[in-house]
C-alpha positions in Angstrom: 40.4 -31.6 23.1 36.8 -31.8 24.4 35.9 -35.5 26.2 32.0 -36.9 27.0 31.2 -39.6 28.2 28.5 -40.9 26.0 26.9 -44.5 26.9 29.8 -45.6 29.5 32.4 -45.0 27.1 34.9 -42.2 26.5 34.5 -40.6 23.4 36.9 -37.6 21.9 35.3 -34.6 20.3 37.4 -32.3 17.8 38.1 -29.0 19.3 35.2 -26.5 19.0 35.3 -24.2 16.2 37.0 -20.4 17.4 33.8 -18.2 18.0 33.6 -15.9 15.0 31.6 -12.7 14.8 28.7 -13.1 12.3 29.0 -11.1 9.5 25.9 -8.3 9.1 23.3 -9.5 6.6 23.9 -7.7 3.9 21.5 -6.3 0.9 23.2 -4.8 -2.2 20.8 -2.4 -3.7 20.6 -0.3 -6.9 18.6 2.7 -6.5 16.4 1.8 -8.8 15.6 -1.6 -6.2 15.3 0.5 -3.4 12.7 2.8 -5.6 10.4 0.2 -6.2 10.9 -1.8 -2.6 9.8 1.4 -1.1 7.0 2.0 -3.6 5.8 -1.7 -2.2 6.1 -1.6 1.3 5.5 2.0 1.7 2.6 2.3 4.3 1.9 5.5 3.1 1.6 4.8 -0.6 -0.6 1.9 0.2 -3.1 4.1 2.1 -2.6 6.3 -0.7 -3.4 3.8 -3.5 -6.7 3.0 -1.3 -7.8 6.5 -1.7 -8.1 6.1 -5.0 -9.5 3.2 -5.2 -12.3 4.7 -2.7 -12.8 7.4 -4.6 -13.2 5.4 -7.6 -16.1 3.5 -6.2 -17.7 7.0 -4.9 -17.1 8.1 -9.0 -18.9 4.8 -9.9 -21.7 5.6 -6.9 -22.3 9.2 -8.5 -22.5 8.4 -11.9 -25.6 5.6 -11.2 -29.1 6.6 -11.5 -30.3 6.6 -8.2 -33.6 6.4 -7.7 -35.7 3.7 -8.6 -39.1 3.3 -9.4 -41.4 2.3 -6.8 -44.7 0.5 -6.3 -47.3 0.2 -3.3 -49.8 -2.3 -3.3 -52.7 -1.8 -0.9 -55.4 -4.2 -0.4 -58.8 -2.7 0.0 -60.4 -3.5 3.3 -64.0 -4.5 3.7 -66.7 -2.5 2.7 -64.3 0.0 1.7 -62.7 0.5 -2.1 -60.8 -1.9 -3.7 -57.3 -2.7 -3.8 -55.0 0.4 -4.8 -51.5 0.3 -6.8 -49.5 3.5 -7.2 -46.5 3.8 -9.0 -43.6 6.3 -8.4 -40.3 8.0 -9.7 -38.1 10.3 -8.1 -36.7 12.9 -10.3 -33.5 14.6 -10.0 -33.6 18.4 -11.4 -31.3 21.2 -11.9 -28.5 18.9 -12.9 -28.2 17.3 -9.6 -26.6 14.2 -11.4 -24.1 16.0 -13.3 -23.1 18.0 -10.0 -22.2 15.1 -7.8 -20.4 13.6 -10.9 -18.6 16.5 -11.6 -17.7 16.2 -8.0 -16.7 13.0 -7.4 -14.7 13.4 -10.5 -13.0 16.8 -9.0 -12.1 14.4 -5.8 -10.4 11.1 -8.1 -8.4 13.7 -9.8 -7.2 15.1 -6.4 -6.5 11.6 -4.8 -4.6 11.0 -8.0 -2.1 13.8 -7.6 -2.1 13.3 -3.7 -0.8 9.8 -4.4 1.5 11.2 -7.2 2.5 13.7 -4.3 3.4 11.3 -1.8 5.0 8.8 -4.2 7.3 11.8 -5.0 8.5 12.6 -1.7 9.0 8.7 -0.7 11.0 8.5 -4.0 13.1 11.8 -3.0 13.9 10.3 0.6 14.5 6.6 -0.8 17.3 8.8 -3.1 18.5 10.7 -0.1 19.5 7.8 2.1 20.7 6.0 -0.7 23.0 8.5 -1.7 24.1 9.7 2.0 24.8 6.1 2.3 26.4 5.7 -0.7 28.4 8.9 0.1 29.3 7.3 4.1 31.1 4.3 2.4 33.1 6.1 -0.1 35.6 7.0 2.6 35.7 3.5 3.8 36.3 2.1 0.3 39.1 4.0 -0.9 40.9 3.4 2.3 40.8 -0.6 1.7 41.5 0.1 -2.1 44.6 2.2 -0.4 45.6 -0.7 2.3 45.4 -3.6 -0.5 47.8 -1.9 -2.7 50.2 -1.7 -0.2 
């Protein structure tokens, strides 16, 4: 038994508790849970998921018209001639539009399967340490199963 003295008086404290090794936090996943926490947290899938969204906005960019008009306004001096105003349009030829939109369309679709790519192979490694985990405990487990029927 513990003593203190605690304001001039003697006072008994129970025994301390035996020190006990903490137990590892523990997570019990399915692999279907680990699929989709990897598929949140994955760095590389949200850098991937930015691509697309980039090249979304460069789609959205090269689909717009664009140049737009123009005007000057000059004020005549003195003596001279009177104000001017000119009015201007740039013109795209030889398809120019439809080339960078069929371009920035050819780059989406290939950011789309990148991502597609990389989700694959973080899904295929998620499986593989699940399953080599899985596989480590197995021994483990059928040695208790084996000691508690005893």
């Amino acid at each position: 038994m513990i003593t203190a003295i605690a304001a001039g008086r003697l006072v008994a404290q129970p025994p301390a508790p035996a020190m006990r090794t903490a137990e590892p936090d523990t997570l019990r996943l399915t692999v279907e849970d680990a699929r989709a926490l990897a598929q949140r947290q994955n760095p590389d899938l949200a850098v991937a998921s930015l691509d697309v969204a980039i090249a979304q906005g460069q789609l959205r960019q090269a689909r717009a018209i664009r140049a737009n008009p123009f005007l000057d306004v000059l004020a005549g001096g003195p003596g001279g001639t009177g104000p001017e105003l000119s009015l201007a349009q740039e013109v795209e030829v030889a398809g120019q539009r439809g080339l960078r939109t069929a371009a920035a369309e050819a780059e989406l679709t290939r950011t789309r399967f990148t991502t597609a790519d990389r989700t694959r192979l973080v899904i295929h490694a998620v499986d593989r340490a699940f399953y080599t985990g899985v596989r480590r405990q197995s021994p483990r487990r059928t040695v208790a199963r084996r000691a508690g029927a005893e």
